[in-house]
C-alpha positions in Angstrom: 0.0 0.0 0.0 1.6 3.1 -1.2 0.9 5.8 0.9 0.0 9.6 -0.5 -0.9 12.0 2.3 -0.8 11.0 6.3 -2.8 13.9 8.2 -3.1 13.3 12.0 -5.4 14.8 14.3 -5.5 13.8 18.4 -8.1 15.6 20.4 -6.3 14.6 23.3 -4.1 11.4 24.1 -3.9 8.5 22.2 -3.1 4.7 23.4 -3.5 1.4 21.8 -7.1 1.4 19.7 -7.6 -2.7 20.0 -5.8 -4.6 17.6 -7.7 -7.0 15.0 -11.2 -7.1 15.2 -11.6 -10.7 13.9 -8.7 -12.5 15.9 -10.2 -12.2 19.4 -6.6 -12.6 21.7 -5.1 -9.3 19.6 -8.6 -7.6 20.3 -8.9 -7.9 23.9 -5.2 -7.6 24.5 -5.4 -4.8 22.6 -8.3 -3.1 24.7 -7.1 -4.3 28.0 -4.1 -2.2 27.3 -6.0 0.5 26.4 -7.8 0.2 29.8 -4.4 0.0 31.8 -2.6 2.8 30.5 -2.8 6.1 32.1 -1.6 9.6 31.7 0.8 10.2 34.3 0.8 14.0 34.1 -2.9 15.0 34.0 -4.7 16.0 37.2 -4.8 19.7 38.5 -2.9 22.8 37.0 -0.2 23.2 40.0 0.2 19.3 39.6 0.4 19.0 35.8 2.9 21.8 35.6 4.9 19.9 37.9 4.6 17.2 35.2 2.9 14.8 38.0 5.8 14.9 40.0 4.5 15.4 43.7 4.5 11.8 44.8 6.6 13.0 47.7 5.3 16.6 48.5 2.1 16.1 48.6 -0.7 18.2 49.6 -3.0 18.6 46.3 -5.8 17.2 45.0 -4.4 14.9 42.0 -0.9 13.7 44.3 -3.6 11.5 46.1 -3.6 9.2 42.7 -0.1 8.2 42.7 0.1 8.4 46.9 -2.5 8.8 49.6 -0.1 10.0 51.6 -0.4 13.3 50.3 -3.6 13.9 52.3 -1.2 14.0 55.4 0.4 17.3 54.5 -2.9 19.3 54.3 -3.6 21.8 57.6 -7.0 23.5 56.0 -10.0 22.2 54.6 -9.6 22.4 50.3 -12.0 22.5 47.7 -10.7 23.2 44.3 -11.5 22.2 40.4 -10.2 21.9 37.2 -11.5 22.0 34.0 -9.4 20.9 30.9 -9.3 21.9 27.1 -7.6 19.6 25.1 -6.4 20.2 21.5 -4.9 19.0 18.4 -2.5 20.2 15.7 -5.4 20.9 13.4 -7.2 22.9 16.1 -10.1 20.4 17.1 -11.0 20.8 21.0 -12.4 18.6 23.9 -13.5 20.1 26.8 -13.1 17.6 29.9 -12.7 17.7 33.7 -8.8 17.0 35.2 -10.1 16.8 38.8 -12.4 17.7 41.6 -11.5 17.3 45.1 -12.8 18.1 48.4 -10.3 17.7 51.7 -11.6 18.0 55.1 -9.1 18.3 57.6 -9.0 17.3 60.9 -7.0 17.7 64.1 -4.8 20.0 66.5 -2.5 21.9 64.5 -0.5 23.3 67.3 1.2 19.9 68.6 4.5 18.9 67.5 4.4 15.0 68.2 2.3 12.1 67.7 -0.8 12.4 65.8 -1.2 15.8 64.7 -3.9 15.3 61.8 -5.7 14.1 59.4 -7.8 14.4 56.3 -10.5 12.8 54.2 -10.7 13.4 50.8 -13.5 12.9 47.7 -11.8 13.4 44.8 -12.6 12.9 41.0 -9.1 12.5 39.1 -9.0 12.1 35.2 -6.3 9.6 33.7 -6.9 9.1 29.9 -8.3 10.7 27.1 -9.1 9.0 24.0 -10.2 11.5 21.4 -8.8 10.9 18.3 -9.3 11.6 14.5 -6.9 10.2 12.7 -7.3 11.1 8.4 -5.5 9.0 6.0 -5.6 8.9 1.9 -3.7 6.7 -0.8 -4.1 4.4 -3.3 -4.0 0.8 -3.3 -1.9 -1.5 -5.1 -4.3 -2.2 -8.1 -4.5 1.8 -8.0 -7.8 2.0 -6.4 -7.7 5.3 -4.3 -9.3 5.2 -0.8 -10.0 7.8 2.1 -9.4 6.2 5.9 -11.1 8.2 8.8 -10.1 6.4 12.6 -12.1 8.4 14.9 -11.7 7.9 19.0 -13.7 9.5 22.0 -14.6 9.4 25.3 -11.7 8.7 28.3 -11.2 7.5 31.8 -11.3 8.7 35.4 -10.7 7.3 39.3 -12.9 8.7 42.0 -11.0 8.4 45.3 -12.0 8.0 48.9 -8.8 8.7 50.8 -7.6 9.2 54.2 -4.3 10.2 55.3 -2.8 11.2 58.4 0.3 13.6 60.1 2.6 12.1 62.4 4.8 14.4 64.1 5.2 16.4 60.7 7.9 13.4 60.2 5.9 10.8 58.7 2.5 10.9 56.4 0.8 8.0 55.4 -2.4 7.5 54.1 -4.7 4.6 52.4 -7.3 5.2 50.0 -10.4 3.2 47.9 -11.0 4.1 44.1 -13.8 3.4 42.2 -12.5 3.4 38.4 -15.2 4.4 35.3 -14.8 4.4 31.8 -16.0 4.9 28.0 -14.2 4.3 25.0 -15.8 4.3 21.5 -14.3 4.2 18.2 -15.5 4.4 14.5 -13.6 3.8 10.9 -14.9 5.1 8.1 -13.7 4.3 5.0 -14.4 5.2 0.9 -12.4 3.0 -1.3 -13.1 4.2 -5.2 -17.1 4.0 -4.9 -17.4 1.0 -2.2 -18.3 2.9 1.9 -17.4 1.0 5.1 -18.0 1.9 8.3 -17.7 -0.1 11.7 -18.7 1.4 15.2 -17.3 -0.2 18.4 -18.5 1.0 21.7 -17.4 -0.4 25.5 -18.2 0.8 28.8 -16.5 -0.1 32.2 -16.5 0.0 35.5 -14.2 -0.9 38.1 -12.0 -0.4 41.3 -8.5 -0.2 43.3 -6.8 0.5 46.2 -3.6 1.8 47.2 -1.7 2.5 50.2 1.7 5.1 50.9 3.8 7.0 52.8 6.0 10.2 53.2 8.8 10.7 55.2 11.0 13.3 56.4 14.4 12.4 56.9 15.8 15.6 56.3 14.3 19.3 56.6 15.4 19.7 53.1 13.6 16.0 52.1 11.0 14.1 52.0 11.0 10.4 50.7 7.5 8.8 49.2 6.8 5.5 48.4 3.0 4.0 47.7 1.6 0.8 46.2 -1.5 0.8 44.3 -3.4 -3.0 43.3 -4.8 -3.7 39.9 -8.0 -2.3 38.8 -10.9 -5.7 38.4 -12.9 -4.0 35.5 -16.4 -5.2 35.0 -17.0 -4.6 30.9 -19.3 -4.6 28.3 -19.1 -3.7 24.7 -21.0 -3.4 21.4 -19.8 -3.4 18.0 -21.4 -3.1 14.7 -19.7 -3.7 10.8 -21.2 -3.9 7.2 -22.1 -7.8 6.5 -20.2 -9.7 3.9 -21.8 -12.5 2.3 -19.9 -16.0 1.2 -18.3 -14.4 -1.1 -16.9 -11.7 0.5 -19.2 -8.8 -1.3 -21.4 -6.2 1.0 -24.6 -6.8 1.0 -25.5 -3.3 2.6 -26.7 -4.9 6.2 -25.4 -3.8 9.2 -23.9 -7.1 11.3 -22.4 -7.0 14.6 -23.0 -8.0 18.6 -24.6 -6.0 21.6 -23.5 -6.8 25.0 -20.5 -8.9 25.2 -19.3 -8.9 29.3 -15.9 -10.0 30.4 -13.5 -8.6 32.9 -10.0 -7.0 32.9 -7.4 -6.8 35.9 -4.7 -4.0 35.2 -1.5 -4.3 36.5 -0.6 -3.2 40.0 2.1 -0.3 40.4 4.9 1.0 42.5 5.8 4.4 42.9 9.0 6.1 44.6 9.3 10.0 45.2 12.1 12.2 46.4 11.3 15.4 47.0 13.9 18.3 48.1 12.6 21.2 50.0 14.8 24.7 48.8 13.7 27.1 51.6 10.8 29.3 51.0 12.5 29.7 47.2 11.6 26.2 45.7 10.7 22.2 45.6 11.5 19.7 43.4 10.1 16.4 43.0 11.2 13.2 41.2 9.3 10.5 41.1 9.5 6.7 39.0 6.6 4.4 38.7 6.9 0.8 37.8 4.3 -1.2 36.2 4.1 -4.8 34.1 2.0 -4.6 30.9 2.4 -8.1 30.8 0.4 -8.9 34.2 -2.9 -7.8 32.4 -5.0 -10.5 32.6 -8.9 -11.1 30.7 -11.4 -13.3 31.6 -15.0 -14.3 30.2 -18.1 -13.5 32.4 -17.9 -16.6 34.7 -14.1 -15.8 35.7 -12.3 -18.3 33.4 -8.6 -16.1 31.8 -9.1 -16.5 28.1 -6.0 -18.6 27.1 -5.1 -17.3 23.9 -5.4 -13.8 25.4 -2.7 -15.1 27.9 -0.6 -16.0 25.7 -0.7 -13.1 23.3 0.0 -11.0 26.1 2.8 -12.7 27.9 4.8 -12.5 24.2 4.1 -9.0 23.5 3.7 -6.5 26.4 6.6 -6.0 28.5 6.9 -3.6 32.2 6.7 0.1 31.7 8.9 2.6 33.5 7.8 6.2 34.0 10.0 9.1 35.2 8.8 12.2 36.3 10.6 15.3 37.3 8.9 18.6 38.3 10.1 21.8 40.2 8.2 24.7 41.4 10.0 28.4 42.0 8.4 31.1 43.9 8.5 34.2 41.9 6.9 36.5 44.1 4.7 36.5 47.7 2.0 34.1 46.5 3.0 33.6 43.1 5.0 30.7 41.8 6.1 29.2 38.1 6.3 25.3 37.5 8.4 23.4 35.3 8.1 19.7 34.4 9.4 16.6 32.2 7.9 13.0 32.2 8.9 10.0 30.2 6.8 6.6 30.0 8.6 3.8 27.8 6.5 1.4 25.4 4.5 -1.3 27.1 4.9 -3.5 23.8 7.4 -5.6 22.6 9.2 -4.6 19.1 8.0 -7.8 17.8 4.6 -6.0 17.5 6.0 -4.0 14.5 5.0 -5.2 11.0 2.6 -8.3 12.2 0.7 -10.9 10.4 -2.2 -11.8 11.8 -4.4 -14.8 11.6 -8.2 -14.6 10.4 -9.6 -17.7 11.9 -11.8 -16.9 14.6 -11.4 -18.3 18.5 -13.2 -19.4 20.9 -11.7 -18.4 24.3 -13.9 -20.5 27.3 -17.1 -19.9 26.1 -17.5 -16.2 25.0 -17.1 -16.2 21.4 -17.5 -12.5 19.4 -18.9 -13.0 16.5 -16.1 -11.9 13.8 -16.5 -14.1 11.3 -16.9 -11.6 8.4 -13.5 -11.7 5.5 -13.0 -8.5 5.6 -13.8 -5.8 8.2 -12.2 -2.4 7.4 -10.8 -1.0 11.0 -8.0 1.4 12.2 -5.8 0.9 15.3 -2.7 1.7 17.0 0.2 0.1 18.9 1.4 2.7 21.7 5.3 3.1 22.2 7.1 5.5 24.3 5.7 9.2 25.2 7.1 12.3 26.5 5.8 15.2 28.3 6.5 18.6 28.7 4.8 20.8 30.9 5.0 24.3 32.3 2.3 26.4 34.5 2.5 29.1 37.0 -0.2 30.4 39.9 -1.1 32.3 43.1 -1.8 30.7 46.3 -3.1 32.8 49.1 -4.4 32.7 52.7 -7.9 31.5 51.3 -8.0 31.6 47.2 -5.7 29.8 44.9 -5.6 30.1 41.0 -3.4 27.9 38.9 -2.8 27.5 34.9 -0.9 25.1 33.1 0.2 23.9 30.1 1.0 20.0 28.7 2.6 18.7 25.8 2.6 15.1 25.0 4.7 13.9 22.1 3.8 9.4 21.3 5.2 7.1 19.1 3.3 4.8 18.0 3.0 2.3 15.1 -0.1 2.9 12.8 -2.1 0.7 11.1 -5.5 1.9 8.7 -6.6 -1.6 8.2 -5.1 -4.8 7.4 -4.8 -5.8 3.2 -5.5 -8.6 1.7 -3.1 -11.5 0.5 -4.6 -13.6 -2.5 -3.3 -16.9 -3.1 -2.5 -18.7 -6.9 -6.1 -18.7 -7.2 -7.2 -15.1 -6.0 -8.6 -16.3 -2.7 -7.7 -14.6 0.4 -4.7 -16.3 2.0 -3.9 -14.2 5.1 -3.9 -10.3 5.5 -0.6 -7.9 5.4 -0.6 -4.9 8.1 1.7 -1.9 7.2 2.0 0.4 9.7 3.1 3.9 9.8 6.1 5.1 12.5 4.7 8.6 13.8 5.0 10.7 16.6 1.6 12.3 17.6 1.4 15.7 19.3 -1.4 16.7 21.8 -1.7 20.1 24.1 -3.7 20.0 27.0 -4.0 23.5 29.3 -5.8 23.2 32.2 -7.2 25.6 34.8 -7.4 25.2 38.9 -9.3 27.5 41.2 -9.9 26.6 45.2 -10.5 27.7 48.5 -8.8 26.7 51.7 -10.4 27.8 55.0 
């Protein structure tokens, strides 16, 4: 396939899309990845300028994500929001929530040892977004020239019931319950010379984690984080919906597809460690690395049983995923303050995912079977590789009122594929399907605004 023009437009973030709708172990590999990946920088304007990278100092609303423990360094009730516009190189916007939270702060602020106090937080943190539109045109090999649309929308979030506490203002620890939610649907639309295709794929899911951590003081100049948060059990359900081939692979200009599919996804778990070095009243800066194994995710068919094939596909292709952080924050002025961040998250897929071959014949893994058994399904999808973020922001804090802005970059590799094409044998029948993808790196700009109250 000879490709003309490649024109790419991301709403917001972009991760894995599902891989082949007819072979079902690259399809729900390929959502569960989806479902596991986060961003690690979005959450509230003082945090995403910091690139994420408060694991260790704690005391905002989206630090409670990656550590509970940040509820421990709060003295005042806070109630602040965020509300996020997203954008594209071609201009398209999404308008989205980053976070909500509400702390309530407990205790004697005057004592210097033992419990000192503590806080419980309701908080609404957003992880992913998936709006996409991704515009492709060529020709095909017999010169036949096509137009690709791969459209994406919708995203993820984590609301959090926390509770962290202040001991001796030398240690912080904190534990909290999260009850996960998301929405993910995706369309490909394609015209190739007079023929139309379009599929629709739609899921819903619903979930939940905990995670436990704690800060430490060693130093008056640092503090030391460290916080464990279990996989997310997701509860999901999906419906899909493709033009209808007949025996001999024409259209026949019905609609085909499935309504209601239920299985389940566990995500992997994750380890975090923070330093964080306190510069006076001048600065902080905060690094912070998160481990997690791509290859722990595990799917299973509504009675509990792990889809084999799934197993296996994921065991050979996803691999552990590092994430680096770094943030610092420099007081400009009394009350005002500019932020500076980097983040890096490395590929959660194997090389070997580049340039694959994939099988047509359909499986059955423990009973649920999804019902892809037409030749030739036109979809779009991606494989996610490494990402970088760069973020900057600035803001006010005062006695009572705090106002924060900031801006994110995200640059991601990732390999794309419009659809697979076909192979014909001696005879002209279908012998297998060829996927070339494209290398690209995908840019997407998020700025984000906070406003709270403390009292």
């Amino acid at each position: 396939m000879k490709k003309i023009t490649l024109i790419c437009g991301l709403i917001a973030s972009s991760i894995t899309a599902g891989f082949a709708q007819d072979d079902d172990a690259l399809t729900f590999a390929g959502r569960a990845l989806k479902m596991s990946l986060d961003e690690p920088v979005l959450g509230t304007a003082r945090y995403s300028g910091m690139a994420g990278a408060m694991g260790a100092l704690g005391g905002d609303g989206s630090a409670i994500k990656d550590n509970p423990a940040a509820l421990g360094i709060y003295r005042k009730w806070d109630i602040g929001l965020t509300p996020n516009l997203s954008l594209d190189n071609d201009g398209n916007a999404d308008f989205n929530i980053n976070n909500f939270s509400c702390v309530m702060n407990f205790g004697k602020k005057n004592r210097k040892k033992g419990y000192i106090t503590s806080s419980f937080a309701i908080a609404y943190n957003r992880l992913a977004n998936y709006n996409r539109d991704t515009y492709t045109t060529g020709y095909l090999d017999d010169g036949t020239y096509y137009e690709n649309e791969f459209l994406e929308d919708d995203g993820s979030g984590l609301w959090h019931f926390a509770y962290g506490m202040n001991i001796s203002n030398t240690v912080y620890a904190g534990v909290g319950i999260n009850v996960a939610s998301l929405s993910y649907k995706q369309s490909t639309e394609s015209h190739i010379g007079r023929d139309f295709e379009n599929n629709d794929f739609e899921l819903l899911a619903n979930g939940w984690n905990m995670n436990l951590g704690v800060i430490a003081k060693p130093a008056k100049f640092l503090r030391v984080g460290a916080s464990f948060t279990t996989p997310t059990w997701l509860s999901v359900t999906e419906d899909a919906f493709y033009p209808e081939r007949d025996e001999n692979n024409e259209l026949t200009g019905r609609m085909a597809g499935y309504e209601g599919a239920e299985y389940s996804v566990q995500t992997p778990l994750k380890f975090e460690g923070s330093l964080g070095f306190i510069m006076g009243k001048r600065a902080v800066a905060d690094i912070d690395y998160i481990y997690s194994d791509a290859s722990a995710i595990r799917v299973k068919n509504d009675v509990g049983h792990q889809f084999r094939d799934v197993k296996y596909f994921i065991d050979k292709n996803y691999k552990a995923t590092h994430t680096i952080k770094i943030g610092t924050e420099i007081q400009i002025a009394k009350g005002f303050a500019g932020r500076l961040g980097f983040a890096h998250q490395t590929s959660p897929t194997q090389d070997e995912c580049y340039g694959r071959n994939v099988s047509r014949e359909p499986l059955y893994n423990n009973g649920l079977y999804v019902p892809y058994q037409y030749e030739s399904v036109l979809y779009s999808y991606s494989i996610p590789k490494y990402a970088n973020y760069f973020t900057l922001g600035a803001g006010y804090h005062g006695k009572n009122f705090y106002a924060d802005v900031a801006y994110v970059n995200k640059q991601q590799k990732e390999h794309f594929y419009e659809w697979q094409e076909p192979v014909l044998d001696a005879n002209g029948n279908i012998d297998g399907w060829k996927i070339d993808p494209y290398d690209q790196i995908i840019k997407t700009h998020n700025i984000m605004f906070t406003v709270g109250a403390k009292f």
